[in-house]
C-alpha positions as CSV (number, residue, x, y, z in Angstrom):
1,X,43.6,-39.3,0.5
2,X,42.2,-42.5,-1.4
3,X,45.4,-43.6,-3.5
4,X,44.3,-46.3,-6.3
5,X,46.1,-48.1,-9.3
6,X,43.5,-48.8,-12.5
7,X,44.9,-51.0,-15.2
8,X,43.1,-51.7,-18.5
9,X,44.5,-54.7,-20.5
10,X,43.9,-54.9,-23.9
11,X,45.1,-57.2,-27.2
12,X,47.4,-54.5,-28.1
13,X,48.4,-52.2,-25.0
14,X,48.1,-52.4,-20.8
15,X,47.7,-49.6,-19.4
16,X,48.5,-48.1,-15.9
17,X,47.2,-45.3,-14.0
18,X,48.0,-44.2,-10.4
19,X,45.5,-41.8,-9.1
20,X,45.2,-39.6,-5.9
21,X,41.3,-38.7,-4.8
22,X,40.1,-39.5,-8.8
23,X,43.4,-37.3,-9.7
24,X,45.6,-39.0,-12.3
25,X,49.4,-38.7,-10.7
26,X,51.0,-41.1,-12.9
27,X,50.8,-43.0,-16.0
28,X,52.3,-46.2,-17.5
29,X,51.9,-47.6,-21.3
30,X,52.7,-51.3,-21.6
31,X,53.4,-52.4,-25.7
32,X,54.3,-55.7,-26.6
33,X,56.3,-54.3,-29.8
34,X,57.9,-51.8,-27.6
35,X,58.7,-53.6,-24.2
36,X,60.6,-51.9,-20.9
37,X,64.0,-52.7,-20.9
38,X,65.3,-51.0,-18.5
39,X,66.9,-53.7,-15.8
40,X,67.8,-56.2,-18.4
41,X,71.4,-57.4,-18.1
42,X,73.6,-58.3,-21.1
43,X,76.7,-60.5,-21.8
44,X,78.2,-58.0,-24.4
45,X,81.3,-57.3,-26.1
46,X,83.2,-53.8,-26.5
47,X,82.8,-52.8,-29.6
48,X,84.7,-49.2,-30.2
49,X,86.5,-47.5,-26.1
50,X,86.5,-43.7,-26.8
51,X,88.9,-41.7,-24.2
52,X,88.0,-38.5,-25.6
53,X,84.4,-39.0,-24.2
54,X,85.5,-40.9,-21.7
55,X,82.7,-43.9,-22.7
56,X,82.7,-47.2,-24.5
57,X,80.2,-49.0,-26.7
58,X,79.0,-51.8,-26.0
59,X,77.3,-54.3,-28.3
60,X,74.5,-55.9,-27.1
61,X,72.8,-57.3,-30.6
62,X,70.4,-54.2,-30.7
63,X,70.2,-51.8,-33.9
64,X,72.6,-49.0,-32.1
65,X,75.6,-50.4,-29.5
66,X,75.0,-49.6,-25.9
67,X,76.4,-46.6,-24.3
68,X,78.8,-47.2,-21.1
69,X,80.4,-43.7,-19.8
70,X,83.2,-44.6,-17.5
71,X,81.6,-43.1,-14.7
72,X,79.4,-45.7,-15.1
73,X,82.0,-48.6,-14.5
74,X,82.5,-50.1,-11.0
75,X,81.1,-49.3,-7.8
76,X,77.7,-47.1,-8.3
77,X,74.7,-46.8,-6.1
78,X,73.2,-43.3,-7.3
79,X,71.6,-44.8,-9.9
80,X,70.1,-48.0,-8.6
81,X,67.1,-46.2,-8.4
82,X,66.7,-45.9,-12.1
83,X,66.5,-49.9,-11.9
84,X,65.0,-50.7,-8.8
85,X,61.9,-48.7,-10.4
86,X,62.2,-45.4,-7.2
87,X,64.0,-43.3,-5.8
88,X,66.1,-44.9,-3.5
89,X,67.4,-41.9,-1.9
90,X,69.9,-44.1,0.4
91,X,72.2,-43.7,3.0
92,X,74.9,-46.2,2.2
93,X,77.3,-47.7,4.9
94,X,80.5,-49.9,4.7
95,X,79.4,-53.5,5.2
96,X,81.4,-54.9,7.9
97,X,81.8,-58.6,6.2
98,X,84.5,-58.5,3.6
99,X,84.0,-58.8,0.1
100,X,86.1,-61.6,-1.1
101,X,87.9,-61.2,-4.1
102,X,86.5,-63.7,-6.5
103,X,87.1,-62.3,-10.1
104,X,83.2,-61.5,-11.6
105,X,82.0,-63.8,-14.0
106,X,83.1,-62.6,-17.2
107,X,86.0,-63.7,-19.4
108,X,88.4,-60.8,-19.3
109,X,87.7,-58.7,-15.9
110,X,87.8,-54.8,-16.5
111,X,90.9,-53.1,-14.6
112,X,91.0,-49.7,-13.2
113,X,94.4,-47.5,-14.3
114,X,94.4,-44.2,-12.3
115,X,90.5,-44.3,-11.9
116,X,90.3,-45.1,-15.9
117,X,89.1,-48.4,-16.7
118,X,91.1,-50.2,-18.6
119,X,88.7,-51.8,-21.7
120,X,89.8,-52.9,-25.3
121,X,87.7,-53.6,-28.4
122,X,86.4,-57.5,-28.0
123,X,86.5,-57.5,-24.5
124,X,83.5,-59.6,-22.9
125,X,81.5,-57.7,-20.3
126,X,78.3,-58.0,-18.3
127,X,76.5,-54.8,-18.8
128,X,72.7,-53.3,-17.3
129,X,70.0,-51.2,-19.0
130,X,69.9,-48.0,-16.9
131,X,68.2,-45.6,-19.7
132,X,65.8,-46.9,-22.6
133,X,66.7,-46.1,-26.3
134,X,65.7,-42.4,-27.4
135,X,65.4,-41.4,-31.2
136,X,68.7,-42.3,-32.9
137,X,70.4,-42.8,-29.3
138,X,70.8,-46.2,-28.2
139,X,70.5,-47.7,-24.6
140,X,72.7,-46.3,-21.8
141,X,74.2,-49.4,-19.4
142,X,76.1,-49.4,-16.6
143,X,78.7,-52.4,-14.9
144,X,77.0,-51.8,-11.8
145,X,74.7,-55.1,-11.7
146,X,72.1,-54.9,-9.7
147,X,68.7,-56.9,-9.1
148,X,65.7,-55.4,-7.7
149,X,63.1,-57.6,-5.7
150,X,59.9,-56.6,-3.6
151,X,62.3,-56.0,-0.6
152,X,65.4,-55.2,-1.4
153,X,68.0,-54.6,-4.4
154,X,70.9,-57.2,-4.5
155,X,74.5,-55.7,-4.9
156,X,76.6,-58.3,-6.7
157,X,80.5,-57.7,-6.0
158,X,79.9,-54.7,-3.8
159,X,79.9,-54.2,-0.1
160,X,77.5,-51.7,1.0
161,X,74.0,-52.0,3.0
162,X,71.8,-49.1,2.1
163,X,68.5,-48.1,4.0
164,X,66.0,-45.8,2.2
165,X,65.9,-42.5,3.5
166,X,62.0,-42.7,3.0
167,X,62.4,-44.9,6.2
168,X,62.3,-42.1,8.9
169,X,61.9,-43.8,11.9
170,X,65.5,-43.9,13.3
171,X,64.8,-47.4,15.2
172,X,63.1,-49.4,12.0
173,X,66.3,-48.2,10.3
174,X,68.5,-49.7,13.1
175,X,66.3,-52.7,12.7
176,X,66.6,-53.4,9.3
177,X,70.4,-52.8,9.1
178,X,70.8,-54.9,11.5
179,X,68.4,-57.4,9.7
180,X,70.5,-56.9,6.3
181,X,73.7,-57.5,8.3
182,X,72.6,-61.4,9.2
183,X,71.1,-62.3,6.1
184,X,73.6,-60.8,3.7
185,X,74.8,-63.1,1.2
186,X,79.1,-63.4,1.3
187,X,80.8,-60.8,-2.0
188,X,77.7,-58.8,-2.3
189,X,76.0,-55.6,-1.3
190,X,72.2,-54.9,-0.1
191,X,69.9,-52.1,-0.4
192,X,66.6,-52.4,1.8
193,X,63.7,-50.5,0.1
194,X,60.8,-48.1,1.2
195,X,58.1,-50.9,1.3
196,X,60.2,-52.9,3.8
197,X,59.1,-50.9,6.5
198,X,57.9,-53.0,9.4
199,X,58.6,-56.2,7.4
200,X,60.1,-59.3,9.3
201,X,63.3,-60.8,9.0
202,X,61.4,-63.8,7.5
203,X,60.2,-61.7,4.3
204,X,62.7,-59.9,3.8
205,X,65.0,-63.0,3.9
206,X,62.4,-65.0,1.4
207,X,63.2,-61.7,-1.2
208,X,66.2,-61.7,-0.9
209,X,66.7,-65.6,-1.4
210,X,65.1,-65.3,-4.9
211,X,67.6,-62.8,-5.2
212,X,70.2,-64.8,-4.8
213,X,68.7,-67.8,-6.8
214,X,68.5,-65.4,-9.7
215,X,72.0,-64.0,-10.0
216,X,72.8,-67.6,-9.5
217,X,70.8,-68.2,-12.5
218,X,73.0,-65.1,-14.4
219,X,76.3,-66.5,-13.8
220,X,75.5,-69.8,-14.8
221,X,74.5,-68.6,-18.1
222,X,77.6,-66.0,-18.7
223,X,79.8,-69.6,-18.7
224,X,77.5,-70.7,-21.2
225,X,76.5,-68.5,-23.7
226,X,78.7,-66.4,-26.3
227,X,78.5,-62.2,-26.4
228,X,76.0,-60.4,-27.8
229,X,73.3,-62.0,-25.4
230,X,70.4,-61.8,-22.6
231,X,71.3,-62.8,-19.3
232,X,67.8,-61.3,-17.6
233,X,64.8,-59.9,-18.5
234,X,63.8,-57.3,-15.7
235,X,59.8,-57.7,-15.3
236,X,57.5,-55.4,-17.7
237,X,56.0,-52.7,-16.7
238,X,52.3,-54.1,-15.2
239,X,54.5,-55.9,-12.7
240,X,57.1,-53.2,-12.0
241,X,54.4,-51.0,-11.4
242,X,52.6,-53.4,-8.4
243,X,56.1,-54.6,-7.4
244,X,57.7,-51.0,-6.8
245,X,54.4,-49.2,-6.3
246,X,51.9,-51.2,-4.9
247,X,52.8,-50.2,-1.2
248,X,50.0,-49.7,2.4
249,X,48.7,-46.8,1.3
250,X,47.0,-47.8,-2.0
251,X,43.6,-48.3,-1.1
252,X,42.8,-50.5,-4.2
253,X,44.3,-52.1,-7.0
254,X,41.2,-52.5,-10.1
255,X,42.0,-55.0,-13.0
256,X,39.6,-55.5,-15.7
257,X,41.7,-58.6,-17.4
258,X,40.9,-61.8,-15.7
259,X,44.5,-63.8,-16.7
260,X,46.4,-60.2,-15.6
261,X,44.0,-60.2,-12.5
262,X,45.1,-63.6,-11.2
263,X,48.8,-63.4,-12.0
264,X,49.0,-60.0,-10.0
265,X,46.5,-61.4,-7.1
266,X,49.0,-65.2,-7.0
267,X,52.4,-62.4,-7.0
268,X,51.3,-60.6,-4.2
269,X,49.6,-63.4,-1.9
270,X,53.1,-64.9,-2.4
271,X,55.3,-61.6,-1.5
272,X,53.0,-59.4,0.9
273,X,49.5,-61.1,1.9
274,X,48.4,-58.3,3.3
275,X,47.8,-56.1,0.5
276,X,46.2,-59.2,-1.5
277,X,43.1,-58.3,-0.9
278,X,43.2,-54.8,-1.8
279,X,43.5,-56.5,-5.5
280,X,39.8,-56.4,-7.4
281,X,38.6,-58.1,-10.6
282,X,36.7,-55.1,-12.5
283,X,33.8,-57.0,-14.2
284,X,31.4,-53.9,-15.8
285,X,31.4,-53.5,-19.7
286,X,31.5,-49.9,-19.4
287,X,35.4,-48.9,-20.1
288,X,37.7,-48.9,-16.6
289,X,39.0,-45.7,-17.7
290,X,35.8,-44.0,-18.2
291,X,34.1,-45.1,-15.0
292,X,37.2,-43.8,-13.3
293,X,37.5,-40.7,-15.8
294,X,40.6,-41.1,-16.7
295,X,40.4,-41.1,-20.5
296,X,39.5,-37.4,-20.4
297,X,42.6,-37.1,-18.2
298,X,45.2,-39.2,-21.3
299,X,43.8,-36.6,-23.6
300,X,45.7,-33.7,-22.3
301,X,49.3,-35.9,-22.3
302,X,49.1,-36.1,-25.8
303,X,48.6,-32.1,-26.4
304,X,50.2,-29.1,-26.7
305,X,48.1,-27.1,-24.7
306,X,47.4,-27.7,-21.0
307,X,44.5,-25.7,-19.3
308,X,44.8,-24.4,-16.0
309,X,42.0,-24.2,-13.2
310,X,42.1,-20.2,-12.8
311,X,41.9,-19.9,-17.0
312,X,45.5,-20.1,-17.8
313,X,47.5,-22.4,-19.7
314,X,50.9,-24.3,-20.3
315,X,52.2,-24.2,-24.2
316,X,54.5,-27.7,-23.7
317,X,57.6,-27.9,-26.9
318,X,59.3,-30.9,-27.7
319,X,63.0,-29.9,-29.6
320,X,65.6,-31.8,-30.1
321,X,67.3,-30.3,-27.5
322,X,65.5,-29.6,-24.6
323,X,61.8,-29.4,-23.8
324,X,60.2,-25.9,-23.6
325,X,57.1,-25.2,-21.2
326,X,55.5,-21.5,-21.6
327,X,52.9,-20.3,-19.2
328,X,50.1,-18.0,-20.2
329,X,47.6,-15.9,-18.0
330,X,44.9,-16.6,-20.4
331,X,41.7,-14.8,-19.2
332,X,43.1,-14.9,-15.4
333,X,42.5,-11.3,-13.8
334,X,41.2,-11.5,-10.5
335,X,42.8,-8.8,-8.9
336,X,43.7,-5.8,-10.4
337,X,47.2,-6.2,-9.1
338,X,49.0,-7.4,-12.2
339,X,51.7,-8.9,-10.1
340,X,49.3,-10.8,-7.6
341,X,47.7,-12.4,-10.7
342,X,50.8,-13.3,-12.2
343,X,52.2,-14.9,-9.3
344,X,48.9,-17.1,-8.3
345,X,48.8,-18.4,-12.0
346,X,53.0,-18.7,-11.7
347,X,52.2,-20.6,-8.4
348,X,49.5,-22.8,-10.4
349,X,51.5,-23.7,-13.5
350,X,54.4,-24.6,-10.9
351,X,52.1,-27.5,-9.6
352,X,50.7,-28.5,-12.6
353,X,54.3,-28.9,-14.4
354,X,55.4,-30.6,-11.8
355,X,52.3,-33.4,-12.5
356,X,52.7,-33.2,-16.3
357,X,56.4,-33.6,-16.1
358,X,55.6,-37.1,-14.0
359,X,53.0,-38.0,-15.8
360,X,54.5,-37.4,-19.6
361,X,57.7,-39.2,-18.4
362,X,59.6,-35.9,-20.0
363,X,63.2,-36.1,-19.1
364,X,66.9,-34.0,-19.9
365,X,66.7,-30.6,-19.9
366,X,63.3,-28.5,-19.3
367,X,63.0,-24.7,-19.7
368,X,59.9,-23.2,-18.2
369,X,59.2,-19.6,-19.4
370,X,57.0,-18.1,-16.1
371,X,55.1,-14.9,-16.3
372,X,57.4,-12.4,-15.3
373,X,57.2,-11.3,-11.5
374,X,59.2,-8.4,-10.4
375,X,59.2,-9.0,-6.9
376,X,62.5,-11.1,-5.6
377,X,60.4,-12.3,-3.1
378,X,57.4,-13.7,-5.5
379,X,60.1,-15.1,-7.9
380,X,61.2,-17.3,-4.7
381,X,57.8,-18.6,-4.0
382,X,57.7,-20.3,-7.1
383,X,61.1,-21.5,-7.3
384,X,60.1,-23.0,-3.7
385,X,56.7,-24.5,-5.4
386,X,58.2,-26.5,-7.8
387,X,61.5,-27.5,-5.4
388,X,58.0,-28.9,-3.0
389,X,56.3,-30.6,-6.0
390,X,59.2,-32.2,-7.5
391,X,59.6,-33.8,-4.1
392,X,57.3,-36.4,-5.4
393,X,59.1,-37.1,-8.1
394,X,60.5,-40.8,-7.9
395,X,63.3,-39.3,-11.2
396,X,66.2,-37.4,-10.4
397,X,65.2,-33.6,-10.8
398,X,67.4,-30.6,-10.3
399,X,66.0,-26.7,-10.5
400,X,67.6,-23.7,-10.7
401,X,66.4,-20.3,-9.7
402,X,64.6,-18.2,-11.8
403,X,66.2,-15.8,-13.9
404,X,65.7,-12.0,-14.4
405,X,63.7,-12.9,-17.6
406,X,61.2,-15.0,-16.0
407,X,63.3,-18.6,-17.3
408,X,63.7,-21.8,-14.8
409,X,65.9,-24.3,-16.0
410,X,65.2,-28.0,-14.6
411,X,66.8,-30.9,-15.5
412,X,64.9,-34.4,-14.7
413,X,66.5,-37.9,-15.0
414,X,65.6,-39.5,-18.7
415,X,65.2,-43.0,-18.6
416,X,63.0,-44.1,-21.0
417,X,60.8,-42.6,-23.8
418,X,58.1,-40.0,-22.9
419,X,54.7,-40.7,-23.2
420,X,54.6,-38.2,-26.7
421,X,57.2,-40.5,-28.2
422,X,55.7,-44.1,-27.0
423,X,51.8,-43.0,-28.3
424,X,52.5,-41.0,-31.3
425,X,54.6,-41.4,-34.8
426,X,56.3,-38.6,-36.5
427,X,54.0,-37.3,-39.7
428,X,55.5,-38.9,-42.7
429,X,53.8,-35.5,-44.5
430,X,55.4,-33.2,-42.1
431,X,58.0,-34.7,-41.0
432,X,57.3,-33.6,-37.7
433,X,57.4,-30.0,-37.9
434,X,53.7,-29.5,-37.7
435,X,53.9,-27.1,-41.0
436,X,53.6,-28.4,-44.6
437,X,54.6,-26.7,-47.5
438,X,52.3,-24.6,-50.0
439,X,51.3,-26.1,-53.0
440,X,52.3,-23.1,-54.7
441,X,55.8,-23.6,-53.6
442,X,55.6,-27.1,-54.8
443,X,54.3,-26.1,-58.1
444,X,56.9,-23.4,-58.5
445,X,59.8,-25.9,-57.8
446,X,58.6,-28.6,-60.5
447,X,57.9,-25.6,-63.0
448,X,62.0,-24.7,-62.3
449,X,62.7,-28.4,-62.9
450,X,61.0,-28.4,-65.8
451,X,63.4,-25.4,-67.1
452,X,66.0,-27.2,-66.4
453,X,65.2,-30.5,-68.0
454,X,63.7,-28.9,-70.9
455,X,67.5,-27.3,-71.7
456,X,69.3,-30.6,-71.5
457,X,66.7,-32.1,-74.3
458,X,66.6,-35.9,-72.5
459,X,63.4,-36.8,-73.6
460,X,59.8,-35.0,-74.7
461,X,57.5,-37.6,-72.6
462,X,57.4,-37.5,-68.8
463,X,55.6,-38.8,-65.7
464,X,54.9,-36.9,-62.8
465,X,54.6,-38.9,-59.1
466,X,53.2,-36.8,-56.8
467,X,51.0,-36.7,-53.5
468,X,47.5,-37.1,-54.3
469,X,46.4,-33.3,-53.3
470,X,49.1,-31.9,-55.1
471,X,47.9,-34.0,-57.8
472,X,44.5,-32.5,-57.4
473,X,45.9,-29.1,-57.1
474,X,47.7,-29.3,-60.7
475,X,44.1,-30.5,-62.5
476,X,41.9,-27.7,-61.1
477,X,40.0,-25.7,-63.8
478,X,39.5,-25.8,-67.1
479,X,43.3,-24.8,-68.1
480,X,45.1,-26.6,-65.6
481,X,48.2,-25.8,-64.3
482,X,49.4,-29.3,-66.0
483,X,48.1,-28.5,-69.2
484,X,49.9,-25.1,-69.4
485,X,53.1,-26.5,-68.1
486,X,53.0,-29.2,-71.1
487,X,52.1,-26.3,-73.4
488,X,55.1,-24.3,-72.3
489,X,57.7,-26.4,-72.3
490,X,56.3,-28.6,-75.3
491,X,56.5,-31.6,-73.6
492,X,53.9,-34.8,-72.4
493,X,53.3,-35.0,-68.9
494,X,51.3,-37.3,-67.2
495,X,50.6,-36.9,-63.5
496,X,50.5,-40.1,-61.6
497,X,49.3,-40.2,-57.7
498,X,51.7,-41.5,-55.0
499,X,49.9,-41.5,-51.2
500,X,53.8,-42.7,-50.0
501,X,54.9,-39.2,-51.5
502,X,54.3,-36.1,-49.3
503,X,52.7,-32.8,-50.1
504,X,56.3,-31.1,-50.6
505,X,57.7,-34.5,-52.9
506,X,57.8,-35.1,-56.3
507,X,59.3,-37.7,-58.7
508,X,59.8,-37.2,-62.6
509,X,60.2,-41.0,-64.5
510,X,60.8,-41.0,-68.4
511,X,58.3,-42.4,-70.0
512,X,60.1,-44.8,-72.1
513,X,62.4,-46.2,-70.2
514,X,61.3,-45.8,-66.8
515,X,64.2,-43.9,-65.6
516,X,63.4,-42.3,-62.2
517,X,65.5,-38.4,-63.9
518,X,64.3,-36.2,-60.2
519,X,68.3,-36.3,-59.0
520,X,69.9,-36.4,-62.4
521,X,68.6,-32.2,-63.1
């Protein structure tokens, strides 16, 4: 399998694709007006501590205060891996030097009262990004400081040495715990990573020196700056991508920006030498993504509709609540056997939501509506298809068996935006919905308004805002609708355009003295 990392690098966007034999397996966008925050750490101050939620909020100096859940304060590891940019998937172990019990530098240290922290409003507190804003949501944090590194993941104020899981071989794992154990700095905790593998005690003791250097860095500036403010700025998402990603089996790394090219080839000659000259300047002036046809592969992220191989298709629904994926057979038949075809396209789908899923970034809950099976058996075989695809899946995911009506329910860990909310805007005509509303709707609305306004006797000259198709609409023909409205109700009405006004808006201003009247009927 030839695994390779493209990344195009433009003015406005950097792009990142991971791909398995020309297959795209996972995507990164890169914005400068929309940056990945996830990682950053924050000197903040509580703002409001709600027990009945059993969270705090934090403020950080964004629009909307940071959420903290009290599960989310004091010792955590299960969700380093949101930070550390993978799934850690550790086994943790008591660390046999004792963590001293120097207070954490922040101004007012957070107590625990019968496992409930005890926080008031004002108190200072060093928080981390765990979860990027979504919608109207803002940022979820957690007290659980951590900084991730090539290596390893430094544990300030903990006591625990985790090894990967992803490291199989039982005596590497001996190896590097043993490794961690000499080189672990007094009051903190360790976490070796995947990529450590076969590493030496020399570069893994390097990473976790800049480690140190850095927190070092952090709590020099908590005694110096005042709440809401920055402590850290985790790397963006280019460089989390080669730090956490760029691993032995990528076969190449293609860069078609020069400046990004030589940053990326200086990082890794510094952390892992070996790999450096995997990295390779693309110099053509055809597009990088077209030469390694992965344009054509974007397009089907942004859609609705996802074809599958044997004819079928996924339907893919964003709501507010959950994300909805139906499967179609399409023009699939190859058997006569209705439940052989249903399964192989059930089987399909599996795989390919699986992909889209990673690739789309989707996360919270998921409902898949399958082709109905009938067999118990069948209905197994693709609960174990998706349980084997999701194993690949660096996010948290959890899937439950498939229901009599054909419904899997799968919840994946959210941590930032999905790809559908970073590329696209919301229609300011539609709002969203995908529908607009018929003009003759419209019309029949401002001919109501019209009754109205004509009873209360406020004025005989009027002008009429309105989106320039509606606008369009109301002049059609020789007796327009506008001229028969000013004929029936005996007034003047003069239709002015508005593109800032959608299809289903309208504004009426008197003419004299520019009163905007829509709310006052």
């Amino acid at each position: 399998m030839i695994k390779e990392i493209i990344i195009n690098s433009s003015a406005t966007q950097t792009r990142v694709a991971i791909t398995e034999d020309g297959n795209l397996i996972d995507f990164f966008v890169d914005y400068p007006e929309n940056r990945r925050m996830v990682g950053d750490i924050y000197l903040g101050k509580v703002a409001r501590v709600l027990p009945g939620i059993k969270a705090a909020f934090v403020d950080i100096g964004m629009k909307h205060d940071a959420f903290l859940h009290f599960s989310d304060i004091g010792e955590r590891t299960k969700d380093f891996q949101a930070l550390a940019g993978e799934d850690l998937d550790i086994e943790i172990e008591e660390n046999e030097k004792k963590s001293s019990k120097e207070t954490p530098p922040i101004k007012e240290q957070t107590e625990m009262i019968n496992g409930v922290p005890k926080l008031k409003k004002g108190q200072d507190i060093i928080i981390q990004i765990t979860k990027e804003p979504v919608n109207n949501k803002g940022v979820r944090v957690t007290s659980s400081v951590s900084l991730p590194g090539r290596f390893c993941v430094l544990l300030p104020f903990d006591d625990k040495i985790g090894i990967s899981k992803k490291i199989y071989d039982f005596k590497e794992r001996r190896r590097l715990r043993t490794i961690a154990r000499s080189i672990l700095p007094q009051n903190c905790g360790l976490i070796i990573r995947t990529v450590a593998k076969n590493q030496s005690e020399e570069a893994l003791s390097e990473d976790l020196k800049y480690l140190k250097k850095t927190w070092e860095e952090i709590e020099a500036a908590v005694k110096s700056e005042e709440p809401p403010s920055l402590l850290y700025q985790d790397l963006n998402t280019t460089s989390s991508v080669i730090r956490d990603l760029f691993s032995a089996d990528v076969s190449k790394v293609f860069i078609d920006s020069k400046k990004l090219f030589k940053q990326i080839k200086s990082y890794v000659s510094l952390v892992h030498p070996q790999l450096a000259e995997k990295i390779e300047h693309y110099k053509s002036q055809r597009p990088i993504f077209e030469t390694f046809k992965i344009e054509e592969q974007i397009k089907t992220l942004i859609g609705r509709k996802v074809p599958l191989k044997s004819g079928g298709y996924l339907i893919i629904e964003h709501t507010e609540a959950m994300v909805v994926i139906d499967v179609n057979s399409g023009r699939y038949a190859a058997n006569k056997e209705q439940e052989l075809n249903s399964l192989k396209t059930d089987l399909e789908a599996s795989r390919e939501i699986a992909r889209q899923l990673r690739l789309r970034d989707i996360g919270g809950l998921i409902v898949i509506d399958f082709i109905d099976l009938e067999d118990e058996k069948n209905r197994k075989k693709v609960f174990d298809e998706l349980k084997k695809e999701f194993r690949r899946d660096r996010a948290k995911v959890s899937v439950l068996p498939m229901s009599d009506f054909g419904l899997v329910e799968i919840t994946r860990q959210r941590i930032r935006q999905n790809i559908s909310q970073a590329m696209n805007e919301v229609c300011p005509h539609c709002e969203g919905t995908g529908l607009l509303t018929k003009k003759s709707h419209v019309l029949y609305d401002i001919e109501e308004w019209l009754k109205k306004y004509k009873r209360q006797r406020q004025g005989r000259s009027l002008i009429l805002k309105c989106n320039p198709t509606l606008a369009m609409k109301m002049r059609e023909g020789k007796f327009s609708y506008i001229l028969k409205a000013q004929f029936k109700n005996l007034m003047r009405i003069k239709v002015s355009e508005d593109p800032n006004l959608n299809i289903s808006q309208f504004r009426f201003i008197v003419a004299k003295t520019k009163k905007d009247v829509t709310e006052d009927i």
